[in-house]
C-alpha positions in Angstrom: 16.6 39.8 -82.5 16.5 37.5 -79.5 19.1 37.4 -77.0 21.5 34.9 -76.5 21.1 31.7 -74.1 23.4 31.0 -71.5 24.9 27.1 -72.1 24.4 25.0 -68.9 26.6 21.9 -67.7 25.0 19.1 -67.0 26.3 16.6 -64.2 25.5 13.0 -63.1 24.3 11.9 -59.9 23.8 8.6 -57.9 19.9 7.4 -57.3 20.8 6.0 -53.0 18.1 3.8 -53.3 19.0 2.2 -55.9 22.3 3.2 -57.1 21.2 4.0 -60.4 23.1 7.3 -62.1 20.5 10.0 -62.8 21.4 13.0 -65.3 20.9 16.7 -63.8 21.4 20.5 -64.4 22.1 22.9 -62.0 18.7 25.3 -61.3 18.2 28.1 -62.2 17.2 32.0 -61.0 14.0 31.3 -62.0 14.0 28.3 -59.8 16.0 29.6 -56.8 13.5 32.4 -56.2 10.6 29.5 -56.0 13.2 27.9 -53.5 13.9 31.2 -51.7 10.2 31.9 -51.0 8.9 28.8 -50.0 12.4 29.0 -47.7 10.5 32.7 -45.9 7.7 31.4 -45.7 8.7 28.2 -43.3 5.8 26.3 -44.2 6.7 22.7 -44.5 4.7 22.2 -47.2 5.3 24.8 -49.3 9.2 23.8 -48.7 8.5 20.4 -49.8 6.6 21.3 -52.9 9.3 23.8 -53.9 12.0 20.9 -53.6 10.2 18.7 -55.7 9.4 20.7 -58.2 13.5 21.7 -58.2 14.1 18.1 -58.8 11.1 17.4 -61.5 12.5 20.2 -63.5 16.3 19.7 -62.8 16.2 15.9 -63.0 15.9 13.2 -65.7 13.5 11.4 -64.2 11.3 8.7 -64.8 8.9 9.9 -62.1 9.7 11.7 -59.0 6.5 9.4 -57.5 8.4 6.5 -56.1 11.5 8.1 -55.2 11.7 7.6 -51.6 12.1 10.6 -48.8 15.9 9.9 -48.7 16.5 10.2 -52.3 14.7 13.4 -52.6 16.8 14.4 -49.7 20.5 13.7 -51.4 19.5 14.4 -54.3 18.0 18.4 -53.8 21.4 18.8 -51.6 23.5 17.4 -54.8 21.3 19.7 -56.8 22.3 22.6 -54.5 25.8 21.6 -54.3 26.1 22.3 -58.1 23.8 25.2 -58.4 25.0 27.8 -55.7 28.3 25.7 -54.3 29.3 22.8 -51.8 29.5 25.0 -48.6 26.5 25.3 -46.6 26.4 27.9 -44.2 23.7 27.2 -41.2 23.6 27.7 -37.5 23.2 25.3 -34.9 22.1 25.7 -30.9 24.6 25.2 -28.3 23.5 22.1 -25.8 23.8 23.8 -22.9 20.9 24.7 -21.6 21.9 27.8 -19.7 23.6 29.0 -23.0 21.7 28.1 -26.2 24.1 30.1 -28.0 23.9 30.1 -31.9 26.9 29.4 -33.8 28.1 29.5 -37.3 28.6 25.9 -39.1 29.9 25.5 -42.5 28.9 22.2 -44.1 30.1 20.8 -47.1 27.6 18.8 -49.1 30.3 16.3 -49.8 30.2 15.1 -46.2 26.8 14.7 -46.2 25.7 10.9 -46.4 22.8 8.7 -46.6 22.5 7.5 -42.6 21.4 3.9 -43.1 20.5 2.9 -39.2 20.0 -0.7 -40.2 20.6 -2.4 -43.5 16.9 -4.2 -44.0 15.2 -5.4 -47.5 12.1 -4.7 -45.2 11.3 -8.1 -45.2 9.3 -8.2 -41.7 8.9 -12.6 -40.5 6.3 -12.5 -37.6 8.2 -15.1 -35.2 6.0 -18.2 -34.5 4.0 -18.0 -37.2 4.8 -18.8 -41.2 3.1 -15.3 -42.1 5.0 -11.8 -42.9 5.2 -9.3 -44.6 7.4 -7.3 -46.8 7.4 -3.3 -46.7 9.2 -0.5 -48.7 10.3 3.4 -47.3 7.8 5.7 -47.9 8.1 7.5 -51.5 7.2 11.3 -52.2 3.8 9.7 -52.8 2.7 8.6 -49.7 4.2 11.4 -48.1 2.5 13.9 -50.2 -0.6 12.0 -49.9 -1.5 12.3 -45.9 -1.9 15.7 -44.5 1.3 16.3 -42.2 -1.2 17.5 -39.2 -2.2 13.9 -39.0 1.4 12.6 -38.8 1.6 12.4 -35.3 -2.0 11.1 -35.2 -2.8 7.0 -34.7 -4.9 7.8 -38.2 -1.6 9.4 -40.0 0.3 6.5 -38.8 -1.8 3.5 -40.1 -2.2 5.0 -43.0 1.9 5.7 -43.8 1.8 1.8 -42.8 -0.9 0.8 -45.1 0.7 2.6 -48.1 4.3 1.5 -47.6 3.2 -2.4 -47.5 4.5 -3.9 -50.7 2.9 -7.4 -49.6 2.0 -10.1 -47.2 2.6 -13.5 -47.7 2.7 -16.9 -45.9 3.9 -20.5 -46.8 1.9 -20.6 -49.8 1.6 -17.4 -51.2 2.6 -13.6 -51.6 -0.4 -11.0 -51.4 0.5 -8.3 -53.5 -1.0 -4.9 -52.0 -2.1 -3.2 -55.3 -4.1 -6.4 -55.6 -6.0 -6.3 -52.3 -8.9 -3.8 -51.2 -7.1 -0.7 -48.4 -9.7 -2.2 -46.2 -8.3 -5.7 -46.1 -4.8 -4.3 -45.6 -6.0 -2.1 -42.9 -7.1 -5.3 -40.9 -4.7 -7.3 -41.2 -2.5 -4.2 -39.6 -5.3 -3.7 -36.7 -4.8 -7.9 -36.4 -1.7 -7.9 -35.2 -0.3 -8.4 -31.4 1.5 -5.5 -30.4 5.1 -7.2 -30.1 4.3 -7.7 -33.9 3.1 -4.5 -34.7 6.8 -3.2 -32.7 8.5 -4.6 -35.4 6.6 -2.3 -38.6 7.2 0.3 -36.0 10.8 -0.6 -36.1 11.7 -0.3 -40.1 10.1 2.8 -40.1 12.6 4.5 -37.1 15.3 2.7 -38.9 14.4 5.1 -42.2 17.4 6.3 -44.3 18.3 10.3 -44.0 20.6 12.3 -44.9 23.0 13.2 -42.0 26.1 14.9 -41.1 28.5 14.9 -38.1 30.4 17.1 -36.1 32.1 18.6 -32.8 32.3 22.6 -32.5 33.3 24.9 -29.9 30.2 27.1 -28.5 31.6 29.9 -29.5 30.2 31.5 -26.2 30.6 29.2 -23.1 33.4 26.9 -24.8 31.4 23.7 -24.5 32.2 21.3 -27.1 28.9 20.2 -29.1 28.3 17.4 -30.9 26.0 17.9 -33.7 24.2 15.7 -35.6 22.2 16.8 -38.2 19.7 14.6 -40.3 17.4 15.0 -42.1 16.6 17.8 -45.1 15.2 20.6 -42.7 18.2 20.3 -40.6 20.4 21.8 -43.0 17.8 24.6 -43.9 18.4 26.3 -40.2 
């Protein structure tokens, strides 16, 4: 005779890229204890592959693939917010450096928001010129895609640049990039001055994250903190 299945609820969440309302079930055991490992072993990657496979399996998606960073980031804490509860308990350093004292902080996932730093389409105008070119926030894809040793590495950068360039265009025409050879994007990056190239620089720093605010009490030398917390590792700690 087989057993009887547990019913799960099923909730409805907001897409922050695009507003769009995706439909969702809480995970599972099963789940959790991929979570809970990749969480012990504090590899990045293994984190990041355990997230997303949460959110495949959890998710009504159409593809995780161009979700970008910040979606994936709201939606695993909704995800977790409805799976194991709203309070998050995590511990942050205290400031001072003669202290460094860990204390408690309780974080509800309802006060967590998308930190947008500047509101941008990512439509980049080089001034003086009629060229420009229009980019997009790196997806799950291109993140997954360069090896995160090479992040910090003039290589890893050019290449997050090159994938997250939706087109070029000038007075007469937009360049798609799916339509143009990697190569030919590559140089036209490596042709720009350097005041030009400071402004691709610039959209990516101004990135979406989730992020959270607060003031507490080191609970050992008294000194008020303020914390900021952003991004999804930040609330892992």
């Amino acid at each position: 005779m087989a057993l009887p299945k547990m019913s799960v609820p099923r909730y409805t969440v907001e897409l922050p890229s695009t507003g769009k309302q995706l439909n969702m079930r809480p995970y599972l055991v099963k789940e959790e204890k991929v979570l809970m490992i990749a969480l012990e072993s504090n590899d990045p990657v293994q984190i990041s592959e355990a997230v997303r496979g949460i959110i495949e399996t959890c998710y009504e998606l159409d593809s995780i693939e161009d979700l970008t960073v910040f979606d994936i980031e709201m939606l695993f804490l909704q995800l977790r917010g409805k799976s194991v509860g709203e309070e998050m308990k995590i511990q942050v350093k205290c400031k001072e450096e003669e202290c460094g004292h860990m204390n408690p902080l309780s974080v509800n996932i309802d006060d967590i928001t998308v930190y947008r730093p500047k509101d941008s389409d990512g439509t980049i105008q080089f001034e003086g010129t009629n060229i420009g070119v229009k980019m997009r926030y790196p997806t799950a894809d291109v993140i997954r895609k360069i090896n995160p040793e090479k992040f910090e590495s003039v290589e890893g950068v050019m290449d997050l640049i090159v994938d997250c360039i939706e087109s070029i265009f000038d007075e007469d025409n937009v360049y798609n990039a799916k339509n143009e050879k990697r190569e030919d994007l590559v140089e036209f990056i490596e042709g720009l001055s350097s005041e030009q190239f400071k402004l691709i620089q610039a959209f990516f720093q101004d990135t979406p994250s989730v992020a959270y605010n607060a003031v507490i009490k080191c609970g050992k030398c008294k000194t008020d903190n303020d914390i900021e917390l952003k991004g999804l590792n930040s609330f892992f700690s």
